[in-house]
N, C-alpha and C positions, 0 to 999 in steps of 0.2 A: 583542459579539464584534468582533475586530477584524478585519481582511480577508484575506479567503483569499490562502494560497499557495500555488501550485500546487506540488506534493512530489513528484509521481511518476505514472506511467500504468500499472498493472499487467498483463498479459497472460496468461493460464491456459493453459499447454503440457503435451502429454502427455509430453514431454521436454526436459530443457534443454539436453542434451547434446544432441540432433538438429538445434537451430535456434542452437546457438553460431556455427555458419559461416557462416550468414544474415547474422548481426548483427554480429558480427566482421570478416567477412572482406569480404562483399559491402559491406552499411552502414555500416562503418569506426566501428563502436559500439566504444568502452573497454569492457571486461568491466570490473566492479567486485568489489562483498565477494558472497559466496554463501555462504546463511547456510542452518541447520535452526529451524523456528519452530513448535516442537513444538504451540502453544496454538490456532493455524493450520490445523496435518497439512500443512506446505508445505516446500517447500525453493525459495528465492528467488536469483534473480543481479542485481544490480543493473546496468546499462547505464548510464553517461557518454553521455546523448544529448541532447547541445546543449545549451540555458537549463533542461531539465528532464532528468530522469532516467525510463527507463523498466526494471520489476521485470516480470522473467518468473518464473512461479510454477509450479511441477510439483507436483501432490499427493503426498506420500507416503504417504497411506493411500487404499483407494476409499471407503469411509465420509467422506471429508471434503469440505468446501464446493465447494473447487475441482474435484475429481473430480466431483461432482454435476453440476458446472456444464458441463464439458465433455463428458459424456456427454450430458448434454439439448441443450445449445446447441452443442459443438464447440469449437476452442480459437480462441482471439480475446481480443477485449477485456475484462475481468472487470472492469477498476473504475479510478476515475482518485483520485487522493488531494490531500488539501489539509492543509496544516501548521497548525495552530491552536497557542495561545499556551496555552491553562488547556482543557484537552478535559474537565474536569469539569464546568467553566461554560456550555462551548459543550454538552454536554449537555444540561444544566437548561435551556437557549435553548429545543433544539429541542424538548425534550419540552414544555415549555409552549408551543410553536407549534405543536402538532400533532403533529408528526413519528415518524414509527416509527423507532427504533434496533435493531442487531441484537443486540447486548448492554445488559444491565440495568447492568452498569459498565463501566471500561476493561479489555481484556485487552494483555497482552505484546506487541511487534510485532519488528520486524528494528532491530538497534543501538540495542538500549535502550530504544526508545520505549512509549508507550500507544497504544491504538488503539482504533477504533470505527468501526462502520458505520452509514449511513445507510440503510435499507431504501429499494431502487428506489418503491416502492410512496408512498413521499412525494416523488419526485424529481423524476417523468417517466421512468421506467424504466433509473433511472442507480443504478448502485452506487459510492454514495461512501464512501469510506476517511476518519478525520477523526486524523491525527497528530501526539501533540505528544512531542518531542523534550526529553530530561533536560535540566536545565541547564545552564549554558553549551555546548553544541552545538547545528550550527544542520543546514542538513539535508543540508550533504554530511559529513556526521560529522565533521569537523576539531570542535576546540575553539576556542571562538572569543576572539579578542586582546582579553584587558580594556583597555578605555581607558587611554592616557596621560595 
């Protein structure tokens, strides 16, 4: 596996409309793409914030993860994510390291990608995200310039 990049910092909101002026106005956060990720139950805003990006997440069903999450723990931090190169491989890593996954394969994610979790439960109580991005795009979704 090759070494983590950090991709994003998620956040679980009961609204994303109620903390856009948080983060806009006060934070001077870029709003980005806001996307529906049905495979999720979420609806995502991505934030321009600094060397990383941070994803505010609003459940759109209550049956879903992130609803769970905010009813038990409140809304806050849900999960920090890291870009990986082949998330199939880094799959097979983890599950022959131990590691609990939340999914048995990759599911759909926001712009294209794959996606996977790491169960807090192998972390230290962290939820990690493991994201790999289609080819040629990197992870601010531009397309990236083939070599001259």
């Amino acid at each position: 596996m090759d070494s983590l990049k950090l991709d994003h910092i998620g956040i679980a909101v009961r609204s994303i409309e109620q903390v856009i002026p948080l983060w806009r106005d006060t934070l001077n956060a870029k709003l980005g793409d806001r996307e529906t990720i049905p495979s999720q139950q979420v609806e995502v805003l991505f934030l321009e914030t600094g060397e990383t990006r941070t994803e505010l997440l609003e459940p759109t069903s209550p049956d879903s993860a992130v609803s769970r999450f905010i009813e038990k723990r409140g809304e806050g931090l849900h999960h920090i994510a890291y870009q990986v190169e082949d998330l199939t491989a880094t799959m097979k890593q983890l599950i022959s390291a131990g590691s609990k996954l939340i999914y048995p394969e990759p599911r759909p994610g926001s712009h294209s990608t794959l996606i996977n979790f790491i169960h807090p439960s192998s972390t230290g109580g962290v939820l990690i995200e493991l994201v790999e991005y289609p080819a040629g795009c990197d992870s601010s979704h531009r397309k990236e310039e083939p070599n001259s």
